[in-house]
C-alpha positions, 0 to 999 in steps of 0.5 A, a space after each residue: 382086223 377091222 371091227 364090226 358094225 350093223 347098220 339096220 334099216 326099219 321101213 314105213 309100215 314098221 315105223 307106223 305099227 306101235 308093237 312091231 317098232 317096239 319089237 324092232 327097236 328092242 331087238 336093235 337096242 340089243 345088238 352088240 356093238 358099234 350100230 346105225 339105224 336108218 329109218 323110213 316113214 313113207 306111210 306117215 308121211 302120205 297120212 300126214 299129206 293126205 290130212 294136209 290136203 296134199 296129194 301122194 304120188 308114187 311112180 317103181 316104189 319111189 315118191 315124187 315130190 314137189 315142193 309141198 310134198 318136201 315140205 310135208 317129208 322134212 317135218 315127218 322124216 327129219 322131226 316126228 318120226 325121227 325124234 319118236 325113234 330117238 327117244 325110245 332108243 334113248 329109253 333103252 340106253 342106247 344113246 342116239 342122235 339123229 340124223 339128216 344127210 344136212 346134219 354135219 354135211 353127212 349125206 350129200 345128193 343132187 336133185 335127180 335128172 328128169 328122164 322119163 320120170 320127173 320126180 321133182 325134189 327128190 336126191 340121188 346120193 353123191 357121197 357118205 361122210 363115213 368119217 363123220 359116222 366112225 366119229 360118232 359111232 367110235 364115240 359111243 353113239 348111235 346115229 340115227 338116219 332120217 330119208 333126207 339128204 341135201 345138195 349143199 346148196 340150201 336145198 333139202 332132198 327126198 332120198 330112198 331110205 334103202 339107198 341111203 342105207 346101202 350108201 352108207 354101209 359102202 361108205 364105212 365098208 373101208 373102216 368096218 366089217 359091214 353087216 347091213 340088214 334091210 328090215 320091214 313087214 315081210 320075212 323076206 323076199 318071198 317067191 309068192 306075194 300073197 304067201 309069208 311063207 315063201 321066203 326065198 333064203 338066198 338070192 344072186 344076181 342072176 336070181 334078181 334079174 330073173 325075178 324082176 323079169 317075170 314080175 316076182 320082184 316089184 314095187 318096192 322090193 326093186 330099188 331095195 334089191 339093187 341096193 343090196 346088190 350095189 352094196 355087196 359089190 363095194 365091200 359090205 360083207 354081209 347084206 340080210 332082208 328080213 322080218 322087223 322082229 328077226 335082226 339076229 342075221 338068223 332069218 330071211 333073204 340073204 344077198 350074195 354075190 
């Protein structure tokens, strides 16, 4: 009987709000457990950017990112928001060492192909180390996962923190009872935008492809969406979009094949 793991991702609005990534980290710091946070910081990112004089620039809910921009993401992701994250773990007694996919060779990627988008420095996912991740996770530590990957040729990679969640719930699918919870602003999938309200409580396959067709789904929500799709396909057993403040696996939009 395989054991279980949460592997929880925090988006950007909540990472830039003080009170609700406190609600959220207590909440995580109390799950029991072998655990993964993964977490974004594209809104502190494009702060930090804008101060800098650096333009952002958004194309379907991802960042392009030329050689300025990732400058600007590994000093955000990697150091100011990932080692805030860490020691507020570590306030709470959970013992956290964070991550990028460069560390320990844990995340590599390739630069993304230009098509009809170039989205410059920017790293699609080729593999998960999860034996690296079951060592620390086995060891008593709580990765903590930055949006950064590299190619393993020197060069570091912007990555969607969604998809580098649902890559590594896939990856540890084969050792763990997968739980992956994608955590953020909203109560979860909502069937009208302008309404918190209006959770959709379970979404399938034929439900996204239909929402996304008429426009219920955009932005963001999309790649979020395909990857909880993907994830469940690979073996994650259980995949919850919901409110920062509600991890109990109790509340929000479940996924399901």
């Amino acid at each position: 009987m395989k054991l279980p793991l949460t592997i929880v991702k925090v988006g950007g609005a909540v990472v830039e709000d003080e009170a609700a990534l406190d609600r959220l980290l207590a909440g995580f710091a109390a799950i029991e457990g072998r655990k993964v946070l993964v977490h974004g910081g594209g809104r502190r990112a494009t702060a930090v950017a804008r101060r800098l004089g650096i333009e952002s620039r958004m194309v379907n809910g991802r960042r392009v990112t030329d050689r300025d921009t990732l400058e600007v993401v590994t000093m955000v992701y990697g150091g100011l928001v990932n080692k805030d994250i860490v020691a507020r773990l570590q306030a709470r007694g959970v013992d956290a060492i964070g991550l990028t996919g460069a560390d320990g060779d844990v995340v590599r990627s390739h630069k993304r192909p230009v098509s009809d988008v170039d989205y410059g420095f920017v790293g699609d996912v080729e593999r998960v180390d999860g034996g690296m991740l079951a060592r620390l996770v086995e060891a008593g530590v709580t990765p903590v996962m930055a949006p950064l990957t590299h190619d393993g040729r020197g060069c570091m990679l912007n990555t969607n923190a969604d998809t580098i969640a649902a890559e590594t719930a896939k990856a540890m699918a084969g050792r763990y009872d997968v739980t992956l919870m994608f955590c953020f602003e909203k109560k979860g999938v909502l069937a009208d935008p302008g309404d918190d309200d209006s959770v959709i409580p379970i979404i399938t396959r034929a439900d996204f492809e239909r929402l996304a067709a008429d426009g219920t789904v955009a932005g963001g929500m999309l790649p979020k969406l395909e990857n909880a799709f993907n994830a469940i396909a690979a073996g994650v057993s259980r995949v919850n979009i919901t409110l920062a403040t509600a991890i109990d696996g109790r509340h929000g939009t479940m996924i399901v094949p």
